[in-house]
N, C-alpha and C positions, 0 to 999 in steps of 0.2 A: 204139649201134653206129655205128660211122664205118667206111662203104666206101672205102675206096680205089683210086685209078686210075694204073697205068702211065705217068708223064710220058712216054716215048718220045724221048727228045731230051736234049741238055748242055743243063744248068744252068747258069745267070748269075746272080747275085745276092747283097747283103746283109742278113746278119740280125742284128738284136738281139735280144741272149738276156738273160735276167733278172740281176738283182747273185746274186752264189757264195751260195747258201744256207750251205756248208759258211762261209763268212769273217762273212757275217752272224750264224748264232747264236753263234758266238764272240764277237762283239764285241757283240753284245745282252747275254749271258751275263758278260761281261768288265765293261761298263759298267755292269752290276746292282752287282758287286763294290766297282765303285771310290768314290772320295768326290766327290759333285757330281752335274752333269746334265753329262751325255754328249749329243752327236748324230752320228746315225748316219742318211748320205743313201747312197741304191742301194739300199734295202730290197728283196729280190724279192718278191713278191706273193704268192707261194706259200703252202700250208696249214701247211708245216711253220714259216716262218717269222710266220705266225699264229698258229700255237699257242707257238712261243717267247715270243710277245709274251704272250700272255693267259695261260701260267703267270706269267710274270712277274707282273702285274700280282696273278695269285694272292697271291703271296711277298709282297709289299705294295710293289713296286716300278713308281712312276708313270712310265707311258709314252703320250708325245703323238704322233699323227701331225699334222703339220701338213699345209695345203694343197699346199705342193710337195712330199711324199711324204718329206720329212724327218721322222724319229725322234727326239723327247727322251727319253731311260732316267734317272729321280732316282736315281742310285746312293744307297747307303748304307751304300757299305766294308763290304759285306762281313757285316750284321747286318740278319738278315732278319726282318719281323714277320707272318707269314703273314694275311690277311684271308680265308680261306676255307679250310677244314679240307682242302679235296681241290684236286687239281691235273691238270685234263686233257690228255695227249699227243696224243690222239686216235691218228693213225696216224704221227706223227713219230719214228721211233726215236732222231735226234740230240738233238730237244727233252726226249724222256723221260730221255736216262739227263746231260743236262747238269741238268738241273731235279735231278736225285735226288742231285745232288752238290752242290748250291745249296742245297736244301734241308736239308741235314745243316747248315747253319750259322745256320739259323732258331730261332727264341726260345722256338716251341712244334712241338708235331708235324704233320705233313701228309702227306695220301696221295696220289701220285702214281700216276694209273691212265690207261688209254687204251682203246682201241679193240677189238676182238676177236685180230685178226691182229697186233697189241703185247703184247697178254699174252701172244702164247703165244712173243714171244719172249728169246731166254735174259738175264739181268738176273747172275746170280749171280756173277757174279766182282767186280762192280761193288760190289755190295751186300755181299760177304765182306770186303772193302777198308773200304767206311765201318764195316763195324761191327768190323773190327779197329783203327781210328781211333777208337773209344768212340761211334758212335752206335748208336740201337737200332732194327731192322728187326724188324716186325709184319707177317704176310703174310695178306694175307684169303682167297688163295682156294690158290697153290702154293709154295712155296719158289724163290727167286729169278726172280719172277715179278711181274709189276703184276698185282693192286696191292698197294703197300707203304707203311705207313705209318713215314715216316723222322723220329726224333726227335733231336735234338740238344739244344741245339748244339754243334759241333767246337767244339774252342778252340786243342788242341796239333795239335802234329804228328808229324812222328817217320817209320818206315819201315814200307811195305806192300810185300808180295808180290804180283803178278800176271800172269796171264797173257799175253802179248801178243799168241798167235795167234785171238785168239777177236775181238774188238773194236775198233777205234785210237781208238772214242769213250769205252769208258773209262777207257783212258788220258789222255785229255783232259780229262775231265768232271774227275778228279782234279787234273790239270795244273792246273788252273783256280784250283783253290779252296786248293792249296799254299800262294799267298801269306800268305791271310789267317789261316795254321795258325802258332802259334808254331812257331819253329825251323824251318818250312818244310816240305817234304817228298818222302821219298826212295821211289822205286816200283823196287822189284825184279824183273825180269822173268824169268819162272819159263821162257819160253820165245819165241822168236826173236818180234819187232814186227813185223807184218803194215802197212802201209798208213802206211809210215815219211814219207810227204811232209804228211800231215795232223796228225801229230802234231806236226812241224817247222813246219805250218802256225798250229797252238794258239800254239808258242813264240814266233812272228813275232807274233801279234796280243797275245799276252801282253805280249812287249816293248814294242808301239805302245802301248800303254797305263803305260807306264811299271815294267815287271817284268823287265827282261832278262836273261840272265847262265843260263836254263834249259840245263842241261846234259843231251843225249840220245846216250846211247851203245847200244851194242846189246845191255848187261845190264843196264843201269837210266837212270831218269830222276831226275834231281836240282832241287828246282823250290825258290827261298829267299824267305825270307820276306820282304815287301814291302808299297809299298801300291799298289795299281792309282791311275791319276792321269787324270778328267774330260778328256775331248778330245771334239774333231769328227773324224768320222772318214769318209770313203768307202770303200763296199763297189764290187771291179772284177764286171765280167760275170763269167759262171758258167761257168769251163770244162766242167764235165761236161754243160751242157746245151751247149756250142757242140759237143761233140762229134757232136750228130746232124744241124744241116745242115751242119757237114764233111764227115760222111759219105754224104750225100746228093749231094756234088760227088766221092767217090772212086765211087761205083757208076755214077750216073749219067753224069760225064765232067764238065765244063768249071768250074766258078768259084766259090765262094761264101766270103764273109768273113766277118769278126766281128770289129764297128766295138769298139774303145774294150778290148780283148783284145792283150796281147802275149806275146811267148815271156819278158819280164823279171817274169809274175805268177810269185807263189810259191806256185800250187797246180798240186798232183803231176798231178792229170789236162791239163795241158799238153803232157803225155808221149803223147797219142791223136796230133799232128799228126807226129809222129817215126815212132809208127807204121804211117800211111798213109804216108809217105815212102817206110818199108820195101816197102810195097805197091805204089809204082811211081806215087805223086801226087809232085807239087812243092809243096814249104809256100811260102806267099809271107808273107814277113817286113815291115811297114810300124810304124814310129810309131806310127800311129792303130789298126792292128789286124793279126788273122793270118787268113789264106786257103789253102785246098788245090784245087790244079787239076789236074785229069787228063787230059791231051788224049786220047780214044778210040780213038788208035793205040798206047796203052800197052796192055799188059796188065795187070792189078788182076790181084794177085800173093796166096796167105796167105801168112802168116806165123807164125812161134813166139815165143812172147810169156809172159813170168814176168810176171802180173799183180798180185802181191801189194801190191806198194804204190798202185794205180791199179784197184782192184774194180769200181767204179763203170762202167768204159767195159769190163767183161765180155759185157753184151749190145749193144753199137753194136760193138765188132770182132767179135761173134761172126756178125752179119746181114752185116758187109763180107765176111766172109772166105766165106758161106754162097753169094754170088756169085763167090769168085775161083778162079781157075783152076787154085791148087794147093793143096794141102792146107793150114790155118790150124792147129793146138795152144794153146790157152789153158793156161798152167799155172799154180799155187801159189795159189789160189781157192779151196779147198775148203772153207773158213771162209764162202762167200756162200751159203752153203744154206739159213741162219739169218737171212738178210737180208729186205724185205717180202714176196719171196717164195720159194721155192727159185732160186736163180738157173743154176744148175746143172738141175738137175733137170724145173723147170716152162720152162726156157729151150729145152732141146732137144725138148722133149714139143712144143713149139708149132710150133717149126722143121720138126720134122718131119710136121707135116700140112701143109708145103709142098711134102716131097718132099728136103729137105733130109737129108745123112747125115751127124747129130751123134752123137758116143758123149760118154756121161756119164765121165769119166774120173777118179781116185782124187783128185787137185785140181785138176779144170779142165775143159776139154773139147776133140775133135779135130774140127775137119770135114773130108772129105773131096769135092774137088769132085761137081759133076754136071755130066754131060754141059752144053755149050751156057751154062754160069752162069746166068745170072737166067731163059732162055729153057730151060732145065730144070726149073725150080721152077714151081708152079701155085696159085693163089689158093684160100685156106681160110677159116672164122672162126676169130680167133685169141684167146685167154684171156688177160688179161692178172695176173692171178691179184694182183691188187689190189698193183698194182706197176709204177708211171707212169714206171719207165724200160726194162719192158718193153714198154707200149705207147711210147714216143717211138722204140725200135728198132724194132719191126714196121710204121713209118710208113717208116722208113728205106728198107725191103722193099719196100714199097708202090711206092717211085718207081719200082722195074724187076721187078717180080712185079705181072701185072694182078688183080683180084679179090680181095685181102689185106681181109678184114674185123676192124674192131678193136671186140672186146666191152670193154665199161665206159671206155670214151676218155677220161670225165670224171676219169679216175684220174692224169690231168698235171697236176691240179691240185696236186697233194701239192707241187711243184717249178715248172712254167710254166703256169700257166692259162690263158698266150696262144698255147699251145705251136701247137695246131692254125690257129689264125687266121695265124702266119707260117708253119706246113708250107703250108697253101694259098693264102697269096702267093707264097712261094718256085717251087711249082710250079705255078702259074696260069697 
């Protein structure tokens, strides 16, 4: 449990947040693919990028860390020899469902399984996809479900159907492994693409690695055959995690940056500082990084907000807005209920043992003020329902709700394991 205490005062400071887990297992993923040894410096520390690594090494692909935190991946274009019949995701959902699309193109079969709260979430659009692609899916315990033993290997390629509002990682996980498919491969979308900057994001590392030319429209993806090509590569900071001491500087008032972070990265949750703009911060724009400042004669404003392509920062606007003065609406979300944890649903359940008035809404959710903002709301213990970017939001809370208790904290490790150590330098 981690009590937290009311800073009472503007914020000054800078923080260093981890490399993009979301650019990292891509490019971990990517460089499995290609022909040669890859490196890959900015590794974030996290569990999920842990577990990227030690599937891999499943798959039989050797990975070095060396002493200065740089990664060697032995590609092997794309022909994978599995050394261990099973493959653990643990709680990573982007590790599992890239692994299970890696794994269609290994030599023998492998089961890809994980954690309790991974099983039970949904897999099957992914898995309808490889095995309309000729591979063969065995489920040990549910139908579209970990765990699944995936046999291959792909060879061809050709065109799949799928959904786009359920997922944007299996549309990646796909994306991925298109090159190494004769003739390539064409993904038909049965319905509109949810979380369109990550997928745009796959096609950007795709090409760094020597694949470009992926074409995404908004009824299908076109992905041609290739060969991924050995590079050095750097992972930038993690915008979804710089989102929560941003947000720590729009509730509480005055400063805080994110060194080595610009508005020129190409991940979509860059779209949170445009946000608090909307709310009545100032982004400060630099070279070396981005910064949100609020002087405490503003008012921290809601706002309405189409989240679909940016899921990820649902709970760090949903804790700013839960402070501002006029009503916040989150919409087109309703797809994150199926995420590690209900995000919707266990989001406002927790909000509101602060005294907070969340409604759960058909894809999204509304707040409406309280009286006084933050000095309306009251200190509870809060569940984080094994879902490390609900507790890095309820820290959020912390800086201006006194008493904010956070159950299972150790749950940041999934994404920053150092998470707490700079929330209380930042507010020290």
């Amino acid at each position: 449990m981690k009590r937290l205490r009311a800073f009472g005062r503007a914020v000054e400071g800078a923080v260093s947040v981890p490399g993009s887990k979301s650019i990292a297992n891509r490019a971990l993923a990517i460089a499995a693919l290609a022909g040669g040894q890859s490196t890959v410096r900015g590794l974030p520390d996290g569990d999920d990028t842990t577990a990227m690594l030690r599937a891999l090494a499943g798959l039989g692909i050797a990975c070095e860390t060396a002493a200065d935190g740089s990664t060697t991946v032995a590609g092997r274009g794309g022909a994978f020899s599995p050394v261990t019949e099973r493959v653990h995701a643990a709680l990573a959902g982007t590790t599992s469902r890239f692994v299970t699309a890696l794994a269609a193109l290994a030599d023998r079969p492998v089961v890809v399984d994980g954690d309790a709260p991974l099983r039970a979430r949904p897999m099957r659009a992914l898995h309808g996809a490889l095995g309309s692609l000729g591979a063969t899916l065995t489920y040990e315990e549910g139908e579209g479900r970990l765990p699944v033993q995936v046999a291959g290997p792909l060879r061809q390629g050709g065109s799949v159907v799928l959904r786009g509002d359920v997922s944007s990682q299996f549309v990646s996980a796909l994306m991925m492994i298109g090159p190494c498919l004769g003739g390539g491969l064409r993904i038909e979308l049965s319905s509109p693409l949810v979380s369109v900057p990550y997928v745009e994001l796959t096609a950007r590392v795709m090409a760094d690695f020597g694949v470009p030319g992926v074409e995404v429209t908004a009824d299908s993806i076109i992905v041609p055959e290739g060969r991924y090509v050995a590079r050095e590569y750097d992972v930038e900071p993690d915008a979804s995690s710089a989102s929560y001491p941003l947000a720590i500087a729009a509730v509480c008032g005055g400063t805080v940056t994110i060194p080595g972070l610009t508005m020129l990265s190409p991940q979509g949750d860059m779209a949170f500082a445009s946000l608090l703009a909307r709310m009545g911060c100032d982004v400060l724009h630099g070279v070396d990084g981005i910064g949100i400042r609020r002087s405490l004669d503003d008012p921290l404003l809601g706002v309405d907000a189409d989240m679909a392509d940016v899921s990820d920062l649902v709970p760090t606007l949903a804790v700013v807005g839960a402070v501002a003065s006029t009503p916040t609406t989150i919409r087109g979300v309703g797809f994150i209920r199926a995420k590690e944890s209900d995000r919707l649903g266990d989001l406002a359940a927790e909000l509101g043992k602060l005294g907070a008035a969340v409604t759960v809404t058909d894809d999204g959710l509304h707040i409406e003020p309280v009286g006084g903002g933050a000095a309306g709301l009251h200190g509870a213990m809060l569940d984080t329902h094994h879902d490390h970017r609900l507790a890095m939001a309820f820290a959020v809370l912390g800086t201006v709700v006194d008493g904010i208790e956070v159950a299972d904290p150790d749950v940041v490790s999934k994404s920053w394991p150092g998470f707490w150590s700079a929330y209380d330098s930042l507010v020290a």
